[in-house]
Structures are given as C-alpha cells and as structure tokens.
N, C-alpha and C positions, 0 to 999 in steps of 0.2 A: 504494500500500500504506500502509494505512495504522500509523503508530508507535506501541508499547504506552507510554502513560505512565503505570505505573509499577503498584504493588498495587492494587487497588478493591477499598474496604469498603463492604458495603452495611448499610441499616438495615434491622433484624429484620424489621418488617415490611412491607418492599420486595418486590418481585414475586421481584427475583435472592435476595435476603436469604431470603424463606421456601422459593427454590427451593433453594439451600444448603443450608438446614435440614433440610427433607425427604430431600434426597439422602442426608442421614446419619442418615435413617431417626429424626429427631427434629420437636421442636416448640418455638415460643415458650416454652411452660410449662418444658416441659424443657432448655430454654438459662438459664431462670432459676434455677431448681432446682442444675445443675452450676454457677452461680457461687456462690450458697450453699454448696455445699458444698468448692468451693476455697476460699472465705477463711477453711474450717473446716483446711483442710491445707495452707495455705498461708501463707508472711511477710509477702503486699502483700496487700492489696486492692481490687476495683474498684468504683472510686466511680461513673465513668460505662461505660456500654457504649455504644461507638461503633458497632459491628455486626460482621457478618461477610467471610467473605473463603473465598479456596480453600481454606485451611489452619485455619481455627476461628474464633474467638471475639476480637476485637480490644474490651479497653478501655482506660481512666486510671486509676489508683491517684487522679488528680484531681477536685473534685467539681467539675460544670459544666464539663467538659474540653469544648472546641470549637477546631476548626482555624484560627479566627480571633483566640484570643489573641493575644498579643505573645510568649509563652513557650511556643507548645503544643507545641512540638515540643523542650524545655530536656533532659527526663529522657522515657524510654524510653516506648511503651506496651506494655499486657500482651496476650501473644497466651497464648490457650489452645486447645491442637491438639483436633481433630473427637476425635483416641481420646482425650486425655485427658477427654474432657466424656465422652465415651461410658464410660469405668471409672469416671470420678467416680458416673455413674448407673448402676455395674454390668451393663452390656450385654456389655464384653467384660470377658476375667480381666483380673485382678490385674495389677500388671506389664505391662499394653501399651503402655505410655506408653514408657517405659524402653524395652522393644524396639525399639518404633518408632523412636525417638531415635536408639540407639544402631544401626540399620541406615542406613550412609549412602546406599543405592538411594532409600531413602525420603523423606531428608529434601532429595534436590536438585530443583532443579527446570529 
C-alpha cells in the first residue's frame, strides 16, 4: 500500500490541474479572472500561482515563489476554496464562502 505524502498541487495546466478545474465547472480564464478579483477584496495578494489542489487555488503573496528557495516555506501560502473562486465569479450566492466555512462537515477531511 502505498503512503499519501502529503497535499498535491498541480499546475493549471497539468492534465490533474485542468481536471480540477473542470470538475468545478470552470477554466484557466476563469481561475485568472477570481484572483483578480480577490486582490480587489482582499488584504494579501498573489504574486505567484502555484496551482491547484482538492480544495482550490494555492499561491504566494511572493513574486517568483518556488519550493526550492531557502525560505519558501518562512510565511504561509494562500489557498482560495473552489466556492470562494466560484462567488468571486458569481456562480453561487453571496455568502457561500462563509457557509461553507462555517459548516464543519465540510471543511474536514
């Protein structure tokens, strides 16, 4: 059997990366478009997009962020959840983020 080591982010556009995307009924255009408009409502924002994952949108507030710095890993990255990118582009209401958030069923894994 083999051992899970650990989260896997894929790049946008990577085979798993644009299956992701798809799966939440989106596209490259449209993952660019919802970081636009988080760093319109948002305090950080992302300098690099590292890619995806099961849960959304992973990048850096760092420009040139790569796992090979010496510090890449000093200060947090940014993940932004599949509904938040989906209400940033108005697909679902208002407020789903927050719901989803605040339903702990949802956020375990």
């Amino acid at each position: 059997m083999q051992k899970n080591s650990g989260y896997h982010v894929h790049h946008l556009e990577s085979l798993r990366g644009q299956l992701l995307i798809r799966r939440n009924q989106l596209n490259v255009d449209d993952i660019k478009k919802a970081v636009e408009l988080w760093h319109q409502d948002s305090k950080s924002t992302i300098r690099t997009v590292i890619g995806v994952g099961e849960d959304g949108l992973i990048g850096s507030e760092r420009d040139g962020w790569h796992p090979d710095l010496p510090d890449a890993f000093s200060s947090g990255l940014v993940m932004i959840p599949w509904v938040q990118i989906l209400e940033l582009l108005k697909r679902v209401p208002e407020g789903a983020t927050g719901i989803f958030l605040s339903n702990p069923s949802s956020t375990k894994q």
